[in-house]
Structures are given as C-alpha cells and as structure tokens.
MDAnalysis code that builds the backbone (N, CA, C; Angstrom):
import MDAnalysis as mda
import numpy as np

u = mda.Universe.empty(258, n_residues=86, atom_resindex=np.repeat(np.arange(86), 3), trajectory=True)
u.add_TopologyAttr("name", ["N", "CA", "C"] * 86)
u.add_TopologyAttr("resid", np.arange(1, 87))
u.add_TopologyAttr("resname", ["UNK", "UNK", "UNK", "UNK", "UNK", "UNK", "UNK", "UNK", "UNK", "UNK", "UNK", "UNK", "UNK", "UNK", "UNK", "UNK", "UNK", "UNK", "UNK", "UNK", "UNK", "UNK", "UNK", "UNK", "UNK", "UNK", "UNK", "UNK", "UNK", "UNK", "UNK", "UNK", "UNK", "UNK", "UNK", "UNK", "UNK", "UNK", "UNK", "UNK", "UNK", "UNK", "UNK", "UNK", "UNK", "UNK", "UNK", "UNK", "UNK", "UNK", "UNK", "UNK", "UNK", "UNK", "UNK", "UNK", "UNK", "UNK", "UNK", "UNK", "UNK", "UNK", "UNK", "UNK", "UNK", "UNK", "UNK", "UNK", "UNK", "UNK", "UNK", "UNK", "UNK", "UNK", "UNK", "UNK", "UNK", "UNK", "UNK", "UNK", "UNK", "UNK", "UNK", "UNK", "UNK", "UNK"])
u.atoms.positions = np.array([
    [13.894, -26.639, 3.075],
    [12.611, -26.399, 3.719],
    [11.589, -27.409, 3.195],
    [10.635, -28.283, 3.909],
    [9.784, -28.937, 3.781],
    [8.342, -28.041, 3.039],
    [7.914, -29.187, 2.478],
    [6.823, -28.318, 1.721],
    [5.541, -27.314, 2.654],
    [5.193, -27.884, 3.802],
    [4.378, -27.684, 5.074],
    [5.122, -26.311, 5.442],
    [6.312, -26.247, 6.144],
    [7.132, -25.061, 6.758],
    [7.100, -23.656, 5.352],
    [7.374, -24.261, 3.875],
    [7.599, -23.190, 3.187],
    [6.319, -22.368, 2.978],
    [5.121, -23.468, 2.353],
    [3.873, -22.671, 2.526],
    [3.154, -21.821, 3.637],
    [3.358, -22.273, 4.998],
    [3.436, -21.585, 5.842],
    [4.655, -20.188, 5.638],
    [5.544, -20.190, 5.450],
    [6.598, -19.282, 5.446],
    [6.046, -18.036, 4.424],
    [5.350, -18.710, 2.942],
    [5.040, -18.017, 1.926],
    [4.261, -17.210, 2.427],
    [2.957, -17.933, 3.522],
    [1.767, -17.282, 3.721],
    [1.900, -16.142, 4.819],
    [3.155, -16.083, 5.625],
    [3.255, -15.473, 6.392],
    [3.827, -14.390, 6.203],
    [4.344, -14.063, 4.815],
    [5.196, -13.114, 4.076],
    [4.313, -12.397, 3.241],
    [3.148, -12.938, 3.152],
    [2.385, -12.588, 2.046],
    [0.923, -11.805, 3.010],
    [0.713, -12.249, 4.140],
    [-0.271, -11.632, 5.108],
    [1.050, -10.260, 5.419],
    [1.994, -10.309, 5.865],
    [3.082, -9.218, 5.962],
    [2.550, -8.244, 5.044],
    [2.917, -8.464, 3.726],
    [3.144, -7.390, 2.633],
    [1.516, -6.690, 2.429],
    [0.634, -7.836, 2.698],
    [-0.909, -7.288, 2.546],
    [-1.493, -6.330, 3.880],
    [-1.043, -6.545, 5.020],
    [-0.871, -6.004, 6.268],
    [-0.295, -4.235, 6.114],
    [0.813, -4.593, 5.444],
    [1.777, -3.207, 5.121],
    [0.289, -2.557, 3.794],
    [-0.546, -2.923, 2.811],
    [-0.566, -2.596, 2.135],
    [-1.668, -1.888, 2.748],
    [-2.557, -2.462, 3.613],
    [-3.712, -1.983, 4.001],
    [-3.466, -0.414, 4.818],
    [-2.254, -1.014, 5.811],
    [-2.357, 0.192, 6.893],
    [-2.105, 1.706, 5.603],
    [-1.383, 1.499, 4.212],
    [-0.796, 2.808, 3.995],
    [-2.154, 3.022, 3.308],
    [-3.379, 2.077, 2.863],
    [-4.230, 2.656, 2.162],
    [-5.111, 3.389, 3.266],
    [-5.115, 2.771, 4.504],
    [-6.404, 3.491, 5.414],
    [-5.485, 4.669, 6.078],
    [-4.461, 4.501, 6.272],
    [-3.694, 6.642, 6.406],
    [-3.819, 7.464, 4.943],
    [-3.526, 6.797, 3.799],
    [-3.923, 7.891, 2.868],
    [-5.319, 8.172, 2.599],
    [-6.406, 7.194, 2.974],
    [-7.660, 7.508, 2.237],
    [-8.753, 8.313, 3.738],
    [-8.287, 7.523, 5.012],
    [-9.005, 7.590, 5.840],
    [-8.163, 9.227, 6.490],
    [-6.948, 9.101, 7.011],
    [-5.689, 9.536, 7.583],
    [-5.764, 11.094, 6.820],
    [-5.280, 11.208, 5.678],
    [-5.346, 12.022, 4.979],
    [-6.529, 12.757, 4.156],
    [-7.228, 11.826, 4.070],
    [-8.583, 12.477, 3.454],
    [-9.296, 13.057, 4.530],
    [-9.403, 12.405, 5.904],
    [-10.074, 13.015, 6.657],
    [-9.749, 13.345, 7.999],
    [-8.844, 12.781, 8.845],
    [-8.392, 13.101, 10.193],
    [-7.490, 14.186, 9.975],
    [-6.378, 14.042, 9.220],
    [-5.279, 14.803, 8.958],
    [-5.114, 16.524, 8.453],
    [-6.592, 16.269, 7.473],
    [-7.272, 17.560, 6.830],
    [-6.824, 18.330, 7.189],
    [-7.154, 18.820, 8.547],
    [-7.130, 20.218, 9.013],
    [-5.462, 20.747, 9.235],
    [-4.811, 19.629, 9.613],
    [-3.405, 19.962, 9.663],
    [-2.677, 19.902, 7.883],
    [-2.874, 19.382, 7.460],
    [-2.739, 19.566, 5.921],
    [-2.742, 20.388, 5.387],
    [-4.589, 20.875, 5.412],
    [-4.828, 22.351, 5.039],
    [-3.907, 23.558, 5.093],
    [-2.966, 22.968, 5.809],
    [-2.010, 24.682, 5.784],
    [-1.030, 24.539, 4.649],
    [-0.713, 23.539, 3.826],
    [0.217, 23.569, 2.945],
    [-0.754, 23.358, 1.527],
    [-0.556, 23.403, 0.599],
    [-1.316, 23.509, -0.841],
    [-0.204, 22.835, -2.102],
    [-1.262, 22.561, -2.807],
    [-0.340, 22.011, -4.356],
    [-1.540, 22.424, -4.764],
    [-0.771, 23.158, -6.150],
    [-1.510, 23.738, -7.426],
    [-2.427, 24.879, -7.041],
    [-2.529, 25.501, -5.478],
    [-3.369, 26.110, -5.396],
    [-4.534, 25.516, -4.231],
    [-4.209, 24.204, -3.850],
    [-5.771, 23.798, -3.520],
    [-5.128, 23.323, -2.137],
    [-5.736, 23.232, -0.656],
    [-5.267, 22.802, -0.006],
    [-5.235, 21.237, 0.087],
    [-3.889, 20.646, 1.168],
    [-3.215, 19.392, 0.922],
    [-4.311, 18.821, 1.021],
    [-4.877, 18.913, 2.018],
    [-6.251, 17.979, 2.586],
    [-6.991, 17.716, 1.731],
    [-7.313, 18.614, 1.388],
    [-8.564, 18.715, 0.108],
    [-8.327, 17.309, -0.972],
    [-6.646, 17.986, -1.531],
    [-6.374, 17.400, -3.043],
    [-6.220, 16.098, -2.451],
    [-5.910, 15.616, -1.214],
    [-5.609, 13.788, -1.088],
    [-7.115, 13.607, -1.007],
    [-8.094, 14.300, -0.416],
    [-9.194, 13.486, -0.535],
    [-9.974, 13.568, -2.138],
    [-9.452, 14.410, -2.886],
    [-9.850, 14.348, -4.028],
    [-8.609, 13.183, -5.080],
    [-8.059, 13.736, -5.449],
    [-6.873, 13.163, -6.617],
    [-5.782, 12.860, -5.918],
    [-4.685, 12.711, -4.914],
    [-3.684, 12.219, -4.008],
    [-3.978, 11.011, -4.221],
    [-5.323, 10.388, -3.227],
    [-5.181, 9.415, -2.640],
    [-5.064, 8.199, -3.770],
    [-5.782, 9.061, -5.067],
    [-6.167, 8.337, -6.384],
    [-4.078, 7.285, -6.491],
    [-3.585, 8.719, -6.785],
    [-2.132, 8.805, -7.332],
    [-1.449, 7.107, -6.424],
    [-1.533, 7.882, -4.969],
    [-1.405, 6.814, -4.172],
    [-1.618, 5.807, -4.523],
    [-2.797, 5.094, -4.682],
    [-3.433, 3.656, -4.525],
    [-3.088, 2.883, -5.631],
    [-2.801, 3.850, -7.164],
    [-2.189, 3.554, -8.138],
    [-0.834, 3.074, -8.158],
    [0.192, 3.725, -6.995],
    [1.479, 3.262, -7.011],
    [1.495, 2.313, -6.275],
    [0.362, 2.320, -4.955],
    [0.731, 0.751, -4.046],
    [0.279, -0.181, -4.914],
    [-0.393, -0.089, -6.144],
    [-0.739, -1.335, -6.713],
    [0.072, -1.730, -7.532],
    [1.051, -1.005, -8.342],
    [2.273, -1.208, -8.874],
    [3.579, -1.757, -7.540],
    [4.029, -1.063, -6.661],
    [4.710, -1.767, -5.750],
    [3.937, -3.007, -5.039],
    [2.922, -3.289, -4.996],
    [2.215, -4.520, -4.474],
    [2.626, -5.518, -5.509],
    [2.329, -5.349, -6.373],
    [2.551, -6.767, -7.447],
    [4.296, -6.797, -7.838],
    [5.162, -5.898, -7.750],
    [6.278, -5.944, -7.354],
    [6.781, -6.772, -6.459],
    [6.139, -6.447, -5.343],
    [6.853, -6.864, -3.658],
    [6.465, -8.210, -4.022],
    [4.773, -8.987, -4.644],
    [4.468, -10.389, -4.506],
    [5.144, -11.002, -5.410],
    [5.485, -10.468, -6.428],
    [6.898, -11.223, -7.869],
    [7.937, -11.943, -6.715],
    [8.447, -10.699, -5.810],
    [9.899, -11.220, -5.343],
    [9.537, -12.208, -4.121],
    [8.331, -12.215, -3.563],
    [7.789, -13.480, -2.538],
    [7.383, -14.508, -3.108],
    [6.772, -14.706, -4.478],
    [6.479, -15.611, -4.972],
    [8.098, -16.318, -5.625],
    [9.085, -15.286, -5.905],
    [10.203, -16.319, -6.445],
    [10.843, -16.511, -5.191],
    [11.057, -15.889, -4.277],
    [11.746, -16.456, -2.907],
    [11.166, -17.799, -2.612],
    [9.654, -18.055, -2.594],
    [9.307, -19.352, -2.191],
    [9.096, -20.226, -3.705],
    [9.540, -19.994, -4.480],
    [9.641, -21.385, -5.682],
    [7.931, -21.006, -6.234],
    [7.009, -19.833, -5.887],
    [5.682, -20.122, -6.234],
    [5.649, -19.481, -7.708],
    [6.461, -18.997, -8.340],
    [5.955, -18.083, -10.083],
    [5.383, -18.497, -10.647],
    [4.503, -17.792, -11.242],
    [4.168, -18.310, -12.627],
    [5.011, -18.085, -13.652],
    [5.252, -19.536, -14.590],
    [6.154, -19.423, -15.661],
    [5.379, -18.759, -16.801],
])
C-alpha cells in the first residue's frame, strides 16, 4: 500500500470506530437516560428503576468501558496501519 491509499485507509477506519463510539454514547446517555425511560422503568437494579439508574450511574459505568474498548480498538488500527507509538 502506498503511503496516500494507507493514510486514507487509517483515516477511514478510525472515523468507523469513532462513528461506532458516538452512536453507543448518544443511545446510552440520550436513548436510555431519556427516550427509553419509561419503557425501562419497568425493570429495576438495586431497587431503583432501569431508567432512572442509566440516567444517574449506568451511563457513568458505560462511558467508562467505551473508553477502555476505544483505546483498545485504536491500539489494533494504529498497528494494522504501521501508525504505534513505540
């Protein structure tokens, strides 16, 4: 692969994974905190309904793990295209 085609290739893998990262943050924060609520509300953890706890502490849990699988997913795009830091 030419240097032109790979950076393109990198960047297009990397708008991908940021694309994927956005849509799951605006269903858990937007989706779940607030459209979803009312259908939620019928199931509970710890006592509190679903709706509630993602718009309180869930969405927290959430955003914490996409940021651990985010810098995951960009390790293995950055060594697919030759970009790591050593």
């Amino acid at each position: 692969m030419n240097s032109d085609s790979n950076a393109k290739a990198y960047w297009s893998a990397t708008l991908g994974l940021l694309t994927k990262v956005l849509v799951i943050w605006a269903l858990v924060s937007y989706g779940a905190g607030i459209l979803f609520a009312p259908v939620l509300n019928n199931f509970s953890v710890g006592g509190y309904p679903l709706g509630f706890w993602f718009a309180q502490q869930g969405s927290i849990y959430v955003f914490i793990a996409l940021i651990f699988w985010y810098a995951r997913q960009m390790g293995k795009i950055d060594r697919k295209f030759g970009m790591q830091e050593d």
